[in-house]
N, C-alpha and C positions, 0 to 999 in steps of 0.2 A: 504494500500500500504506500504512494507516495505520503509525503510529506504535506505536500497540496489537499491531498484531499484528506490527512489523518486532521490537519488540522478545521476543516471546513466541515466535517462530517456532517449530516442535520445541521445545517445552519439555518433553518428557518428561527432558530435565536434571534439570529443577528439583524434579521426581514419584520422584528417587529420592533416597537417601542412601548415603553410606559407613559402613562398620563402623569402619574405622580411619583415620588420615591419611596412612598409606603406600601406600594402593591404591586404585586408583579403581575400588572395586568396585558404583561406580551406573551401571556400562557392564553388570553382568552377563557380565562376563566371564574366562576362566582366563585372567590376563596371562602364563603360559604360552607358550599359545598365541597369542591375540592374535587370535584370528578376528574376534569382533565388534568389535573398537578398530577391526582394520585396514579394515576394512568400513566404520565411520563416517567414516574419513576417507579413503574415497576419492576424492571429490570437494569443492572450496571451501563449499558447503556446511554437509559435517558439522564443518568449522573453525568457521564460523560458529556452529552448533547449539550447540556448546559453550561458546564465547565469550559467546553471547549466553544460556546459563547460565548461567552465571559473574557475567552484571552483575546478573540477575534473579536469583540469591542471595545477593547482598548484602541485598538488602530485607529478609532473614530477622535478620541482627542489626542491620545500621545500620537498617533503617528504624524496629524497635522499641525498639531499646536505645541504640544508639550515635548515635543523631539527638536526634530530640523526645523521650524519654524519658527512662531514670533514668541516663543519665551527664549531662543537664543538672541533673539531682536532686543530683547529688554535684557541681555548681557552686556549689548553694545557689542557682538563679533562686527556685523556688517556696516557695508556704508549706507545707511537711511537719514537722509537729514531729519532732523525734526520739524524744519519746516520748510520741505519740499514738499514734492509731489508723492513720493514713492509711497505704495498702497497699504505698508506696512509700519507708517511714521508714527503712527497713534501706539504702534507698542514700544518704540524708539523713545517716546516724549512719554510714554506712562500718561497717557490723557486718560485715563479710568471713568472718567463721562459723558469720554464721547460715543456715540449710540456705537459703531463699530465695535469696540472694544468693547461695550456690556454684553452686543450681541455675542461675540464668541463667549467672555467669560459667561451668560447665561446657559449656555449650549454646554459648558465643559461642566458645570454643577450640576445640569438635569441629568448629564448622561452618565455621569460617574456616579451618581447616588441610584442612578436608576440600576448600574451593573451591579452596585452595592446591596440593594433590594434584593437583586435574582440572586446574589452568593447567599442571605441569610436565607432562602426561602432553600435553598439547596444544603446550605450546614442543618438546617434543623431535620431534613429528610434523611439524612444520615445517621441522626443519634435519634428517628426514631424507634418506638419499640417495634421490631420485626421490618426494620428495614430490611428494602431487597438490595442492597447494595454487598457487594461479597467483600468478606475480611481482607483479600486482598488488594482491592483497591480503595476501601474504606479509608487510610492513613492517606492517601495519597488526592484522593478527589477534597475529602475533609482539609488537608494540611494543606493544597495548593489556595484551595479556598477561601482558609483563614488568613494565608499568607498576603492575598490578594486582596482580602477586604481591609488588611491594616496598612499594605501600600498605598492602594489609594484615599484609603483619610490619611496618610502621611502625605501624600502628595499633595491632596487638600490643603493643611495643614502649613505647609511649605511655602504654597502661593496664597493665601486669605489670611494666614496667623502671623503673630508679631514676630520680629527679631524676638528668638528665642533668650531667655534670659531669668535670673529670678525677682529681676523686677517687673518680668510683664508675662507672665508664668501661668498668673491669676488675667489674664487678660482675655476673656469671650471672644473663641475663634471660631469653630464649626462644631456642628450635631457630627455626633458618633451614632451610625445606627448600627446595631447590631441585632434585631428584635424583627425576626419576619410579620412580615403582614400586618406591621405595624399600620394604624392607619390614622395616629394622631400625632400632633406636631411634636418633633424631637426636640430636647430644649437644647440648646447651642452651648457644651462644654467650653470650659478654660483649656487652652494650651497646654497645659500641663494632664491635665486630664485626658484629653484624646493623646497622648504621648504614653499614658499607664496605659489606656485602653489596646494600644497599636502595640505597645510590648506586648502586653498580655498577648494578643492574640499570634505573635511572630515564636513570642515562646510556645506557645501550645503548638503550634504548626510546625518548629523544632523540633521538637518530641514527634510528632506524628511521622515527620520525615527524615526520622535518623536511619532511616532503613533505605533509604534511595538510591537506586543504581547508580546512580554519579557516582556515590562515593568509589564502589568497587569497578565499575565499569566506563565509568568516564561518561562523555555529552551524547554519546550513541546517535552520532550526525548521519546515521542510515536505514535503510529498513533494515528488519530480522531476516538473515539469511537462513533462520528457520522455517520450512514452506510451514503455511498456516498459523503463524506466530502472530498474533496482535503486536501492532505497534505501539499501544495506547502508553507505555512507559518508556519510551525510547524518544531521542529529540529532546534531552535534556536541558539543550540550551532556549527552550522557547517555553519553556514550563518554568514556576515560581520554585524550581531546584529546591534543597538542602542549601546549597550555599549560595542561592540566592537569596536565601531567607538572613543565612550568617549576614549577607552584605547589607540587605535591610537594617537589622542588629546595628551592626556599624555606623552607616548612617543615621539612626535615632539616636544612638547614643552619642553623636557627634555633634543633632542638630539640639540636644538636650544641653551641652556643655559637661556631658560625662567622659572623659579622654582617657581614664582610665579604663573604664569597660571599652570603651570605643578599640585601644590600643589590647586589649587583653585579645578580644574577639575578632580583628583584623589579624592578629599575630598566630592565633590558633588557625584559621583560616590557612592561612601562609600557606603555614606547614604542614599543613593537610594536601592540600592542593599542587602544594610543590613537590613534597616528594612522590605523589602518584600522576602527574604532570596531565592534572584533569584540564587546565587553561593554559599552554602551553604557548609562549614567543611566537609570533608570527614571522614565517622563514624570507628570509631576502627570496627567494623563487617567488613567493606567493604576494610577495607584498610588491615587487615589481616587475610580476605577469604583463605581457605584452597584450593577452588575449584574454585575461579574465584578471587582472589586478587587485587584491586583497584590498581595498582602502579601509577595509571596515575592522582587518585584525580580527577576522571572526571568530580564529582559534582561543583567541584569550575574552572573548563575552561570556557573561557568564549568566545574563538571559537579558532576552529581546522577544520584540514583537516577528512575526512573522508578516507582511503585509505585501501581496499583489498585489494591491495598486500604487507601490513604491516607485514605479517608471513616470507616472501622472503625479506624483509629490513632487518628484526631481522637476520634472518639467514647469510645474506651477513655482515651484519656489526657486531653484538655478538654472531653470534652461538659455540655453544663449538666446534663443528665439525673444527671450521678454526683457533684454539688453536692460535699460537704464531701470527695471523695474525687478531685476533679477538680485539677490542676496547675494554679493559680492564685496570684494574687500577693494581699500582704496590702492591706486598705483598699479603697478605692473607688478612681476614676477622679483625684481631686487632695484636698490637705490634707493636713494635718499627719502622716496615720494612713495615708497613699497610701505604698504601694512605689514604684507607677507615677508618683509626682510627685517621691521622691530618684534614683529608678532611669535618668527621661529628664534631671530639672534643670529647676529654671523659667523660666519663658519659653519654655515646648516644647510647646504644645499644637498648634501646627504641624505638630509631627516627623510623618512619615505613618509612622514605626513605634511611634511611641503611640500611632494610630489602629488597630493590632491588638489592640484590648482592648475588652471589654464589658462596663460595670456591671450585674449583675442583682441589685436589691434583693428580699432577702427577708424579708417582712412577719413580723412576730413575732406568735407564738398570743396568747391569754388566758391569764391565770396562773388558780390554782384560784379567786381573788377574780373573777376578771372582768376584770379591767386588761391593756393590751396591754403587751406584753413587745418590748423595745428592737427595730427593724428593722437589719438587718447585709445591708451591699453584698458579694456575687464579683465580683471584675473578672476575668472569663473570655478566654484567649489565644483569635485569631482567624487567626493565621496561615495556619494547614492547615484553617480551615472549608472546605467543600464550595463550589465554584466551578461556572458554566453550564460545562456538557458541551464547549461547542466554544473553552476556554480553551485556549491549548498547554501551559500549565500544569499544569494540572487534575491529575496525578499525580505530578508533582516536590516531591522531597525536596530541597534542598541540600544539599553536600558542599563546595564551596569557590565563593567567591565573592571579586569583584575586588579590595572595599572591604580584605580582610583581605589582600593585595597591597601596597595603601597604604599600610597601618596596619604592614605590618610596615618597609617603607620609613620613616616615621616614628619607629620606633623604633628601626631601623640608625643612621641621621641623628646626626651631629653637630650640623649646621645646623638650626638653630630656625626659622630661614623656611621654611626643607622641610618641616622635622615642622606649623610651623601649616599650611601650603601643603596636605600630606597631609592633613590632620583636617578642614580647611577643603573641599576637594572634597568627602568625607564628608558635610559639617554641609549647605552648601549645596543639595545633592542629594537632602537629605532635608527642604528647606523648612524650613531654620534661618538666619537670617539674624546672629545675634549667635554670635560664637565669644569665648571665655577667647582671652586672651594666653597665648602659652606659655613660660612659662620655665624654667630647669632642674630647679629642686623640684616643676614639676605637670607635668613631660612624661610622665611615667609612669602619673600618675592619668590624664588625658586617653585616652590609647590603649587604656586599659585598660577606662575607662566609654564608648568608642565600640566598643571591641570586643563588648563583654556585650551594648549593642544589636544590632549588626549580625546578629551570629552563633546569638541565642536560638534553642530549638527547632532548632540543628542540631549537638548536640552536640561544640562545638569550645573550650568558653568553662574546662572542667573541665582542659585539656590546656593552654592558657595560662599558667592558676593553677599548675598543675604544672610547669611551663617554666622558671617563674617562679620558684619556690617559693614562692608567697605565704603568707603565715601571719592574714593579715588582709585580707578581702574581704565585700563586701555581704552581709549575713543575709537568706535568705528566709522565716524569720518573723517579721521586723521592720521595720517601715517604714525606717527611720533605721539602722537596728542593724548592729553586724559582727561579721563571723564568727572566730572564731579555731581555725585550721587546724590541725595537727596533720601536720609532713611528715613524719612515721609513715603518716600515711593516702592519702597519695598513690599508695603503692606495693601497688599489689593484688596478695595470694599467689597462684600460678598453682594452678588447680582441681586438684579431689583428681583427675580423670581423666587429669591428667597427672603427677603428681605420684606417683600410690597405683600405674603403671607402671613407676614407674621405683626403686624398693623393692625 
């Protein structure tokens, strides 16, 4: 069974919606009564159908919005002036009231709470008495489930709730639901409370998936060469894993300002991972394929979305076709007026992730005299271009990858030879062979300009900054230039459709 279709299976999930986030009514059903619910999950199966909804709705906001698109905009990677034309300047300028920009952010809280809704109506089918769901994949439908309802209130969480802290701890961010078929209004928890509630739920899913073939058998990036073998636990890398769960762990604990679990549970990871070489360097062959080009490092993800329609993202968001409207960096390929030459550092024409980029010089008209008019380079991102059909790639998004594992080790770290030791596997790995010393005034810079490489195009570099509270970070309409932040603008108001209900 491909890949294509284990993940699509029954997708008439994906073909419906909910009205509200308290009921899952893309079953068509009176939860009432419950006839068609209990019908779908009579058999392992209709767990699965659902589940395997659930990961194929995500692509609905991460793939478009909370990936490669405008939450790396409100990183500031690309050149969108804030007040030009480009279609994307309101997540550039953080205008949070202007109708665009509520329109998507309404779009990303119905649909995530609505995915939110079908997981609790699927964990409680699970622990009921005389489920049909077999022991066997009970730990696994349950724990991906759990995993995935406290990522996305983390993710929530990340973009509506304050700079983490314990002065603003107690500060009312989002509802936590966790309660199927709820049908009255959640009352909107503290910060810190949807951060207990998202442990809770990453540890119980821990436990449920300490049995995970990743650990003994690695990402299983193929079908079973067992004739008649389901694939339903294989394809590691597109499932909420075991250690994608450890990396969750990580990041909560890092956006809580806990460093030392953060560093304990990044470090265990490590070592797991390393010596059974489950996320393994991406090879110079792969990363500088002529005919199918690695930009994505797929060996070292350590889960992502799967998404067809990844050709039509590219195209909407970098295609050359959409020139001065396309997500691109300022200057050309290197010099003085290059983004892409302060952005890697020099001495990086090495790096294979400065090798995701494409000069396309565009010739200047004649002026009314006759005279040609100055030519101006796009250096166009290449990341998510279109790859040969039989890549395993070929439709992966990232969502967490190893390097940011290290890097956060790196920044736990007391010890200066760990944090270069961390930056240094990094630098290496990408065909860099000169690393900076690291001392205590540049460990900061360091993690922070390997991070914005690593992570481009997968929407994680904006929630750093925020982490962080940075108030000063790279301008992306300026080669050289910085940004100065505004931690007013980190906090996005929650949409008038949750907001104008509770009135």
């Amino acid at each position: 069974m491909k890949i294509k279709k284990y993940l699509t299976r029954f997708m008439l999930v994906c073909c419906m919606g909910i009205a509200t986030s308290s009921c899952a009514e893309w079953l068509k059903v009176d939860m009432e009564d419950g006839i068609m619910e209990d019908a779908l999950y009579q058999e392992n199966e209709g767990f699965l159908t659902v589940l395997n909804g659930a990961y194929s709705s995500l692509n609905e906001v991460y793939g478009s919005i909370w990936s490669m698109g405008p939450l790396d905009v409100m990183a500031q990677y690309y050149n969108v002036p804030a007040n030009g034309t480009h279609p994307y300047k309101v997540y550039a300028s953080y205008s949070y009231t202007d109708a665009t920009f509520e329109s998507t952010s309404g779009s990303i809280w119905t649909r995530l709470y609505q995915i939110i809704a079908n997981l609790n109506v699927l964990i409680d089918h699970c622990d009921r008495e005389g489920s049909a769901i077999s022991p066997r994949y009970y730990p696994f439908v349950k724990g991906e489930a759990l995993a995935m309802r406290a990522m996305l209130h983390f993710d929530l969480l990340r973009f509506y709730g304050p700079i983490y802290s314990s002065q603003t701890e107690s500060t009312p961010a989002i509802p936590y639901l966790d309660i199927p078929n709820n049908k009255d209004m959640v009352a909107i928890s503290s910060a810190k409370e949807v951060c207990e509630k998202v442990l809770k739920d990453l540890k119980e899913a821990e436990k449920l998936l300490n049995e995970d073939p990743i650990r003994e058998e690695g990402t299983m990036a193929s079908d079973s060469e067992i004739p008649n073998e389901s694939n339903d636990l294989r394809y590691r890398q597109y499932r909420l894993n075991y250690y994608a769960v450890q990396g969750l762990l990580t990041r909560l604990y890092m956006w809580m300002g806990n460093k030392t679990e953060a560093y304990n549970c990044a470090t265990t990871l490590l070592k797991e991972v390393t010596e059974k070489e489950t996320f393994p360097w991406v090879t110079k062959s792969a990363a500088t394929s002529v005919s199918a080009p690695d930009r994505l490092f797929s060996t070292e993800v350590m889960f992502a979305l799967y998404n067809t329609s990844r050709d039509n993202l590219y195209d909407a968001l970098y295609g050359q076709s959409l020139e001065g409207n396309a997500l691109t960096f300022v200057g050309g390929l290197s010099g003085e007026n290059s983004k892409l030459e302060s952005f890697y550092g020099k001495n990086s024409s090495s790096d294979y992730r400065r090798k995701m980029w494409e000069e396309v010089v565009i010739t200047g008209d004649d002026d009314d005299e006759g005279a040609a008019t100055e030519s101006t380079g796009i250096t166009y991102f290449l990341k998510y271009e279109k790859v040969s059909t039989d890549s395993h790639f070929r439709y992966m998004i990232p969502l967490m990858r190893i390097s940011e594992i290290y890097l956060t080790v790196a920044e736990c770290s007391n010890d200066l030879e760990e944090v270069a030791d961390c930056l240094h596997q990094i630098r290496w790995n990408r065909n860099l062979t000169q690393d900076e010393d690291v001392t205590e005034e540049n460990k900061m810079r360091l993690i922070t300009e390997e991070f914005a490489r690593e992570v481009i195009g997968e929407g994680q570099l904006f929630y750093f900054y925020k982490r962080n509270a940075m108030t000063d970070f790279p301008s992306g309409t300026e080669a050289n230039g910085t940004y100065k932040m505004l931690p007013s603008s980190y906090v996005v108001p929650l949409p008038k459709v949750e907001t104008d209900n509770r009135q």
